[in-house]
VMD Tcl script that draws the C-alpha trace (Angstrom):
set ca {
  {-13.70 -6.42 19.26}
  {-13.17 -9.37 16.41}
  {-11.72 -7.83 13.52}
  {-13.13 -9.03 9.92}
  {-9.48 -9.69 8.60}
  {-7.85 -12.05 5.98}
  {-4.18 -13.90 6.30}
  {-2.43 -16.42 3.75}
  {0.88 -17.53 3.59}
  {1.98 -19.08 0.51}
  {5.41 -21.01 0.41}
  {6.59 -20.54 -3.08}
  {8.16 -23.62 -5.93}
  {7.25 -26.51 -2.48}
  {9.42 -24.58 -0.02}
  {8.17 -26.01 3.29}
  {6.36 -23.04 5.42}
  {7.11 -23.81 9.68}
  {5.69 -20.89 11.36}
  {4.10 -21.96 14.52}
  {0.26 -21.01 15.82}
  {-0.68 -18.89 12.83}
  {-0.19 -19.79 9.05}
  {-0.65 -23.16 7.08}
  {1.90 -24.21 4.65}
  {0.04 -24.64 1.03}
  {2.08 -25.46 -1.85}
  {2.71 -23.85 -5.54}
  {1.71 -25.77 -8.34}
  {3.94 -25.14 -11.57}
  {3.88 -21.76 -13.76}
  {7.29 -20.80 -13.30}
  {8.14 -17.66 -14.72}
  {11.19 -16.42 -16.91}
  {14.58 -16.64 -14.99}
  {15.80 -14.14 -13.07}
  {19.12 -12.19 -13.75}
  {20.96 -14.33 -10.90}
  {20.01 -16.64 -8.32}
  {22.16 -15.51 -6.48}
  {21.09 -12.03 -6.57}
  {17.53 -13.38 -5.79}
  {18.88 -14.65 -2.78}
  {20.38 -11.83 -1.40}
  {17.09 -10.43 -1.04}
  {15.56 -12.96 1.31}
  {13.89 -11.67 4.25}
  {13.23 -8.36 2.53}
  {9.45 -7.11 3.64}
  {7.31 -5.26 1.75}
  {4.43 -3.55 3.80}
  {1.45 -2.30 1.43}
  {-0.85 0.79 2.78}
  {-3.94 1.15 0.88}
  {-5.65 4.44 1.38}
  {-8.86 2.84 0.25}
  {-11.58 5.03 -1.54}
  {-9.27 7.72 -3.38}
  {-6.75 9.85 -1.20}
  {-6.74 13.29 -1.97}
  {-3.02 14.22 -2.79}
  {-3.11 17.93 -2.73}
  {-4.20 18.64 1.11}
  {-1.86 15.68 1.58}
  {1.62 16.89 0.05}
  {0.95 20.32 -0.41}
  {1.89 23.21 -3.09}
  {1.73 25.42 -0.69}
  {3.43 28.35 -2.75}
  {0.69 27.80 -5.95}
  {-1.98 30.47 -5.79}
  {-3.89 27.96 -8.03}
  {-4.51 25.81 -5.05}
  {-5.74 28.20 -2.99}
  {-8.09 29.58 -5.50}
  {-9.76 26.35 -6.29}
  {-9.95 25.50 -2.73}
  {-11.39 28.29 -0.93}
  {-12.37 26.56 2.07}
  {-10.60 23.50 2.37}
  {-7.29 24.36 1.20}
  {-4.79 24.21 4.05}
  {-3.03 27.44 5.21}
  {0.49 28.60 4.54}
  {1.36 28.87 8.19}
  {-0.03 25.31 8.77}
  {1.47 23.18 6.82}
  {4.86 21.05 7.46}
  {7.47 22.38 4.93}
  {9.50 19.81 3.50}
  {10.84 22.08 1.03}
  {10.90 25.89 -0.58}
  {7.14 24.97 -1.92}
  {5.87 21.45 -0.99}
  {4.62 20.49 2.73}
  {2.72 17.73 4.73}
  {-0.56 18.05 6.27}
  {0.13 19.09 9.91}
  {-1.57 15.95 11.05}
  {1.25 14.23 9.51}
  {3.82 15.51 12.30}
  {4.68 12.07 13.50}
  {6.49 11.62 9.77}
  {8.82 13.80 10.12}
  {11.54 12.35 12.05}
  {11.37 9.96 9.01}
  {11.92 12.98 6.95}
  {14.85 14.47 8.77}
  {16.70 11.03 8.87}
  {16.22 10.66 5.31}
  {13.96 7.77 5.40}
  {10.94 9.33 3.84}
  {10.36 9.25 -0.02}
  {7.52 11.27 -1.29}
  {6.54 10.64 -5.22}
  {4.47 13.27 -6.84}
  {2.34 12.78 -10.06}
  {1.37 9.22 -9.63}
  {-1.24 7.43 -11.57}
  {-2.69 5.63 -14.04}
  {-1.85 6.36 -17.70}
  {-5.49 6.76 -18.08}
  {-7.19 7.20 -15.09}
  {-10.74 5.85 -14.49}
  {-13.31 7.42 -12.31}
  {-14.33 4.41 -11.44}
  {-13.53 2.70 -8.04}
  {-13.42 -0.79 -8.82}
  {-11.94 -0.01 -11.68}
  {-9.08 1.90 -10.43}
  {-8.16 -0.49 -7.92}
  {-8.72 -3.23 -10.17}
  {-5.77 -1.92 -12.31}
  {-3.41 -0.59 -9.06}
  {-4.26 -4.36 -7.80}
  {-2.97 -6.36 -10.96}
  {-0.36 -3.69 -12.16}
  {-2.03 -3.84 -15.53}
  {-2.66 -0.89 -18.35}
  {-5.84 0.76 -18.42}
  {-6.46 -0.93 -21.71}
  {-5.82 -4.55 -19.82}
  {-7.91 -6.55 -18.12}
  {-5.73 -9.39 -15.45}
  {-7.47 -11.46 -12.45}
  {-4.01 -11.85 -10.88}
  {-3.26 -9.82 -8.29}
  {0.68 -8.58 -9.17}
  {2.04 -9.94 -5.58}
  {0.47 -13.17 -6.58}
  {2.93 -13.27 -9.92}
  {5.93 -12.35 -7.30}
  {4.78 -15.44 -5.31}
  {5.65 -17.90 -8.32}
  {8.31 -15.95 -9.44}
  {9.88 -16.43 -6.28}
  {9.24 -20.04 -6.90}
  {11.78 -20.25 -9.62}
  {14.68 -20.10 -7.59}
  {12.95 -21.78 -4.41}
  {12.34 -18.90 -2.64}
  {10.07 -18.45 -0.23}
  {7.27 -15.99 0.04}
  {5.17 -14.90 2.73}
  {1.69 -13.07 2.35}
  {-1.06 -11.54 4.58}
  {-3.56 -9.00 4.78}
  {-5.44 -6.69 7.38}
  {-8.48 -4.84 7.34}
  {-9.96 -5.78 3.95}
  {-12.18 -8.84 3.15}
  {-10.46 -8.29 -0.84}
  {-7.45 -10.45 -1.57}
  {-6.30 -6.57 -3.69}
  {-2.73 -7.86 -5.02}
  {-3.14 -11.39 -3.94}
  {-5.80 -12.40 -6.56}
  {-5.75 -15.88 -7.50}
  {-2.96 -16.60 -4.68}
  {-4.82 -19.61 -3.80}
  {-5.52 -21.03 -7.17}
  {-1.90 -20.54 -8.44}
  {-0.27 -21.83 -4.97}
  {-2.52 -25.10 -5.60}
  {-5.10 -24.54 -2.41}
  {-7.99 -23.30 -2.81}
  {-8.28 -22.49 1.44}
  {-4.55 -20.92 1.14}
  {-6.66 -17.55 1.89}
  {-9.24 -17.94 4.70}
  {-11.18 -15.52 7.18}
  {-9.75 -14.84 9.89}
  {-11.68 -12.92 12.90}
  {-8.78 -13.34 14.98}
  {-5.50 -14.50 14.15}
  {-4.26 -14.81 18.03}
  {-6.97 -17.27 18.73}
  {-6.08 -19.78 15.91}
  {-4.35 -22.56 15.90}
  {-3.62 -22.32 12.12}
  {-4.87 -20.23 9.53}
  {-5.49 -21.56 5.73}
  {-7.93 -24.82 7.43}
  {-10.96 -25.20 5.76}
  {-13.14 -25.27 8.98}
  {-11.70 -21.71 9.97}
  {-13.72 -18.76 10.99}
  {-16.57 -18.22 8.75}
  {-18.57 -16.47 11.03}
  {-19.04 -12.48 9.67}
  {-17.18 -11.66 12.94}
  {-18.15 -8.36 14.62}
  {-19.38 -5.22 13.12}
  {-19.27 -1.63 14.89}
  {-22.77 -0.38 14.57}
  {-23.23 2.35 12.75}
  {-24.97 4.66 15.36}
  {-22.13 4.18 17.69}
  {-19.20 5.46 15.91}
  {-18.65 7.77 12.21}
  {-17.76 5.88 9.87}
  {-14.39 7.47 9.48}
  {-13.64 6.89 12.79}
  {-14.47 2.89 13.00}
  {-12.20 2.99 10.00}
  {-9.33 4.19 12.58}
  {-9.91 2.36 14.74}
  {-10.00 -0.83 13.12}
  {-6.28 0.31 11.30}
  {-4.81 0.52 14.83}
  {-6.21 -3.33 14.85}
  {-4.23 -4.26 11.41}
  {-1.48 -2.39 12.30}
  {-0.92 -4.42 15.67}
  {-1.72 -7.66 13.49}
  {0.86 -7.03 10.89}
  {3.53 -6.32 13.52}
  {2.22 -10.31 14.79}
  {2.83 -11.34 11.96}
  {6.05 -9.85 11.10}
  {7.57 -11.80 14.59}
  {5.99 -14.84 13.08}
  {7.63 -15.19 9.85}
  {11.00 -16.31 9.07}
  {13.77 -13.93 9.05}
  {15.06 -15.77 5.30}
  {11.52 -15.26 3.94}
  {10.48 -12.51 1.67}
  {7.21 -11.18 2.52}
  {4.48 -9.20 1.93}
  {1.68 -7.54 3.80}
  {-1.33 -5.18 3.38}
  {-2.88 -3.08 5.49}
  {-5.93 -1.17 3.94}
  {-7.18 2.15 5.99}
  {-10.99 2.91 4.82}
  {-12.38 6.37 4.30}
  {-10.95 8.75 1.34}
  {-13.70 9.45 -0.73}
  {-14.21 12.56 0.97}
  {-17.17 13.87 -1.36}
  {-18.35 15.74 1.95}
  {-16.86 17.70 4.92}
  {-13.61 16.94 3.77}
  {-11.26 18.68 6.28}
  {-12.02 16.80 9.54}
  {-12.67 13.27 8.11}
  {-9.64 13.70 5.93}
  {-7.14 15.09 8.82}
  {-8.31 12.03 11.00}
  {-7.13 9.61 8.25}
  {-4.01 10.96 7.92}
  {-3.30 11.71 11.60}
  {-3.82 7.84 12.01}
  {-1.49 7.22 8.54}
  {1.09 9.02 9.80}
  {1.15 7.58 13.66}
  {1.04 4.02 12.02}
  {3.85 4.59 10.20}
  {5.70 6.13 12.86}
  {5.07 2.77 15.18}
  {5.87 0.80 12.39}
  {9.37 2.26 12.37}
  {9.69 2.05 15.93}
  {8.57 -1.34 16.00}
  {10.87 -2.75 13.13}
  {14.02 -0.73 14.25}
  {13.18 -2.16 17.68}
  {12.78 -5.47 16.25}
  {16.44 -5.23 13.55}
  {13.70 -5.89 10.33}
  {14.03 -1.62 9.95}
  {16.81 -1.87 6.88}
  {14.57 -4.76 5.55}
  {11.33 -3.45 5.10}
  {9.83 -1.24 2.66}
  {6.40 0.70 3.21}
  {4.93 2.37 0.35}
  {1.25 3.63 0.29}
  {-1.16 3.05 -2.65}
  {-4.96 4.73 -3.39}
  {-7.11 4.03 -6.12}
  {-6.89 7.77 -7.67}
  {-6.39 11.01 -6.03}
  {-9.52 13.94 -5.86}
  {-10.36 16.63 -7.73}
  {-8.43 19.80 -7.56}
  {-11.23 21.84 -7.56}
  {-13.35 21.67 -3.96}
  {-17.00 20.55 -4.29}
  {-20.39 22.65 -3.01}
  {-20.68 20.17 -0.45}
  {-16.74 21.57 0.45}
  {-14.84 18.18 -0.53}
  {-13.80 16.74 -3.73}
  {-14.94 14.46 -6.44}
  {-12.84 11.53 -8.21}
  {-9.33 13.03 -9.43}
  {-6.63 11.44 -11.07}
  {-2.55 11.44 -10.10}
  {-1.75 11.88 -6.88}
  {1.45 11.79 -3.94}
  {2.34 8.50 -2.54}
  {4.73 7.69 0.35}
  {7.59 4.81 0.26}
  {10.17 4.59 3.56}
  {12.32 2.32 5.01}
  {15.84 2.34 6.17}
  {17.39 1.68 2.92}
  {15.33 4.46 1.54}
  {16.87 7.20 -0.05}
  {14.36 10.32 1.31}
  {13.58 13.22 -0.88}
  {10.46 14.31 -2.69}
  {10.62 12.66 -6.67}
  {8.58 13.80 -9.45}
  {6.94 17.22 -10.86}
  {5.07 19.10 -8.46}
  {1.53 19.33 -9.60}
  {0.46 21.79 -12.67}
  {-2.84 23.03 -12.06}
  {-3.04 24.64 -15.37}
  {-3.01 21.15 -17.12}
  {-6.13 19.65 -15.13}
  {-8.53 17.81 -17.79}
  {-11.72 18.61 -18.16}
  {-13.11 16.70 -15.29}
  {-10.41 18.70 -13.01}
  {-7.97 15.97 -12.75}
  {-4.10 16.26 -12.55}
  {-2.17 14.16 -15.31}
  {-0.17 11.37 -14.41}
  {3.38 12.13 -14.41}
  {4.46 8.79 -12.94}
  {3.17 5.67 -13.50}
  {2.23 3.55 -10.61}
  {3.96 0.78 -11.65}
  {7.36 2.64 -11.07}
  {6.67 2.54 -7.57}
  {5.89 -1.51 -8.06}
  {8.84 -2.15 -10.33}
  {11.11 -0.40 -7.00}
  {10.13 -2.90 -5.09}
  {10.19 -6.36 -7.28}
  {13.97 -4.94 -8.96}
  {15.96 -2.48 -6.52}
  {14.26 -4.19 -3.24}
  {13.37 -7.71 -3.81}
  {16.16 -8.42 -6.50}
  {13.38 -9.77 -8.74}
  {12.85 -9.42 -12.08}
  {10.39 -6.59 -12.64}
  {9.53 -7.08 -16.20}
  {8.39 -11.12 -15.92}
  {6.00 -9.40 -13.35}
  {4.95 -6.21 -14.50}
  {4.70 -7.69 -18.01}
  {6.57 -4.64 -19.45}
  {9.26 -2.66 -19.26}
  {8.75 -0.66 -16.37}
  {11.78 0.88 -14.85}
  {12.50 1.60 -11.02}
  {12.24 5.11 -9.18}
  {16.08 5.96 -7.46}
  {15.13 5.50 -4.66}
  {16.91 2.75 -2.65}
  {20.33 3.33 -1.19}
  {21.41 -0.57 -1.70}
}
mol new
graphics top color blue
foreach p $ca { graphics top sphere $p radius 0.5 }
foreach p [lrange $ca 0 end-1] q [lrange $ca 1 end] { graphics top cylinder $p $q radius 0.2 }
display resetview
């Protein structure tokens, strides 16, 4: 099966990109950004990955990190709250779906970060809105075109860095808006059906064809969804051999399937189940490959559910929600307040308690050495949560 899949690789500032079979080598134009706080420093962090999990269509925090000791949660979720006894305690009152087993040797190394609360400052019920706003790293009040890894691209630029970028299992560019028009090439982000059959990626003349679909009376849609994440998974870990050990990089991988407005127990345990085994081979993979202690995973979702199930038993468009970040130079624990349920809004949401671009401003400063605020455009400050 042809997967419907998009790569780019941008060399940042006219840093020459070599990688053999797979990428092209466009070059930045100008737009450098505000210095960073040392070259140097900047340069220590070459090589550093960053590997992007969107849990596309609005992942439903609470039956994923759960408050397992909060009557509230089982009292607005008669039938799809998850039991006491079924859970994976991480703590004295928070635990993990059990179809999230394969994270917890993550856990018990102290690899695993799980951030509670996270969100907009004002969340939007809106899809495209939502992800329009994780996607840029703007406020809800601002309105940007540029994706936020796009801005990292030229930043890294300034010092002539260089900076790698692809993406799996989305036909969006998400946080690479406008990567070709600032890197100067308008086919530095191409379709791709299959990235082992090309000779280079980035040509004009590549792939345009729609590639192949699964037909919808064949498989659920949730489970073509899974199946086509075990695809981007296995293309990101291609990748990740074909990039330069000195590069930083960057690359997305978006799993399908959380809005979860019906028959939310099954559909949702099948996303996660897949989540969590991804993760797990990732790890594997990267320790097997010495890139472990270099790479940083951290999930992303447009907006979490409603904590209030639905008469259809599922949930409706919610607001702040758990999120995941790991990596070997992760310091594990769970971060942030667990969730109130006596302060939902009047739409049942949670309040943000963390704001999304924490997670963001983790990578760019205490991971990438960069300088958060040129990209962010405000003064956003880190989560503790690296080691180094």
């Amino acid at each position: 099966m042809k997967r419907r899949d998009f790569i780019s690789m941008a060399a940042a500032a006219g840093a020459s990109l070599s990688v053999s079979r797979v990428f092209a080598t466009p070059q930045t134009g100008g737009g450098i950004l505000p210095q960073l706080h040392a070259r140097k420093t900047a340069r220590d962090a070459f090589g550093k990955l960053l590997i992007l999990i969107e849990l596309k269509g609005g992942n439903d925090g609470l039956n994923t990190v759960i408050p397992f000791t909060d009557s509230r949660y089982y009292a607005l979720r008669t039938h799809i709250a998850i039991p006491r006894n079924r859970g994976l305690a991480i703590d004295g009152r928070t635990a993990l779906h059990p179809a999230m087993r394969e994270l917890l040797p993550l856990w018990r190394d102290g690899q695993l970060a799980v951030v509670q609360g996270v969100g907009c400052g004002r969340d939007d019920a809106s899809h495209f809105r939502s992800t329009e706003i994780w996607h840029t790293a703007s406020r809800a009040d601002e309105y940007r075109r540029d994706g936020w890894l796009t801005r990292v691209a030229v930043q890294c630029g300034a010092v002539n860095g260089r900076f790698a970028a692809a993406s799996f299992g989305s036909d969006e560019p998400g946080p690479f808006a406008q990567l070709a028009h600032r890197c100067g090439d308008e086919h530095s982000w191409s379709r791709v059906d299959d990235p082992d059959t090309l000779a280079h990626v980035g040509r004009p003349d590549v792939g345009e064809g729609a590639g192949d679909r699964v037909p919808g009376t064949t498989l659920d849609a949730a489970h073509a969804g899974v199946r086509l994440f075990r695809d981007s998974i296995a293309a990101a870990l291609r990748t990740v051999d074909m990039m330069q050990p000195h590069m930083r990089g960057a690359i997305r991988v978006t799993l399908d399937g959380f809005d979860t407005h019906r028959n939310q127990l099954t559909r949702h345990a099948a996303l996660l189940a897949q989540l969590a085994g991804s993760c797990a081979t990732l790890r594997e993979e990267l320790v097997r490959r010495g890139r472990w202690h270099d790479t940083l995973v951290m999930t992303y979702s447009e907006f979490g559910r409603s904590a209030r199930e639905n008469v259809d038993r599922g949930t409706e468009h919610g607001g702040a929600a758990a999120h995941f970040v790991m990596g070997g130079g992760v310091r594990g624990g769970v971060y942030g307040q667990p969730p109130d349920l006596t302060r939902l809004d009047a739409d049942g949401r949670l309040p943000v308690e963390v704001d999304f671009r924490r997670l963001y401003a983790t990578a760019l400063a205490s991971f990438w050495k960069l300088d958060a605020n040129a990209v962010l455009r405000d003064a956003v400050q880190p989560l503790p949560l690296m080691r180094v």
